[in-house]
C-alpha positions as CSV (number, residue, x, y, z in Angstrom):
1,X,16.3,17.2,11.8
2,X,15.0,14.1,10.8
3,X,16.3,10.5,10.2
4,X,16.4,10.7,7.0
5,X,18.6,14.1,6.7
6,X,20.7,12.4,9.4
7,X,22.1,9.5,7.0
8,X,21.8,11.6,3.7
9,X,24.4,14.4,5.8
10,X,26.6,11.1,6.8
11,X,26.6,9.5,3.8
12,X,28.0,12.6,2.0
13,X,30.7,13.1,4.6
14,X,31.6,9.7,3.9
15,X,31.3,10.7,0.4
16,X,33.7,13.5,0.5
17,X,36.6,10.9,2.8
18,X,35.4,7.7,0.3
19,X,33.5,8.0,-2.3
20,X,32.7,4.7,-3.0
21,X,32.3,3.3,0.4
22,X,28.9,5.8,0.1
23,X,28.2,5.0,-2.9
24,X,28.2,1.2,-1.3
25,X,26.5,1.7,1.6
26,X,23.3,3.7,-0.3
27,X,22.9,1.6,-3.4
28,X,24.9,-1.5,-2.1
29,X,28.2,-3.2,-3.6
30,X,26.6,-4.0,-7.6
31,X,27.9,-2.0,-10.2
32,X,26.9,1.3,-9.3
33,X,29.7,0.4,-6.6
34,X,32.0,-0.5,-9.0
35,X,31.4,2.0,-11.7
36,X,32.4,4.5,-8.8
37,X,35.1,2.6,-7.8
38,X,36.7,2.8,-11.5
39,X,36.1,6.9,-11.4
40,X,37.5,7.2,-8.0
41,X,41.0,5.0,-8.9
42,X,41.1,7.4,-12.1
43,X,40.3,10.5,-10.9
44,X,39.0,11.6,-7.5
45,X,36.8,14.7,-8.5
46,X,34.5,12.6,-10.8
47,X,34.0,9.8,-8.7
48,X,32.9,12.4,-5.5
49,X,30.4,13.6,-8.1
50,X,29.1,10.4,-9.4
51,X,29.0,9.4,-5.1
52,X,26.8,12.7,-4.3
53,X,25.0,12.0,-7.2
54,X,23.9,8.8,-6.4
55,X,23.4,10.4,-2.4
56,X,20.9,13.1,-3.0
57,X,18.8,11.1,-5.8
């Protein structure tokens, strides 16, 4: 398994705990983080999509 599959299967552990702390450590705290941040106060299920999402592009 390589590096790369390493952090992509860490980040979406962390993704499934905290979505947005992911989403901040792959595309850094901007307004991707922020946009996830809103969906994830709202409602958890579409801010865990928007996180994986944003993961596995």
């Amino acid at each position: 398994m390589s590096e790369l599959d390493q952090n992509k299967l860490l980040l979406v552990i962390i993704a499934i705990l905290l979505p947005p702390l992911a989403v901040g450590l792959k595309a850094g705290f901007g307004g991707t983080f922020v946009l996830n941040l809103i969906l994830w106060i709202l409602f958890y299920i579409p801010g865990l999509i928007h996180a994986l999402i944003v993961i596995l592009k």
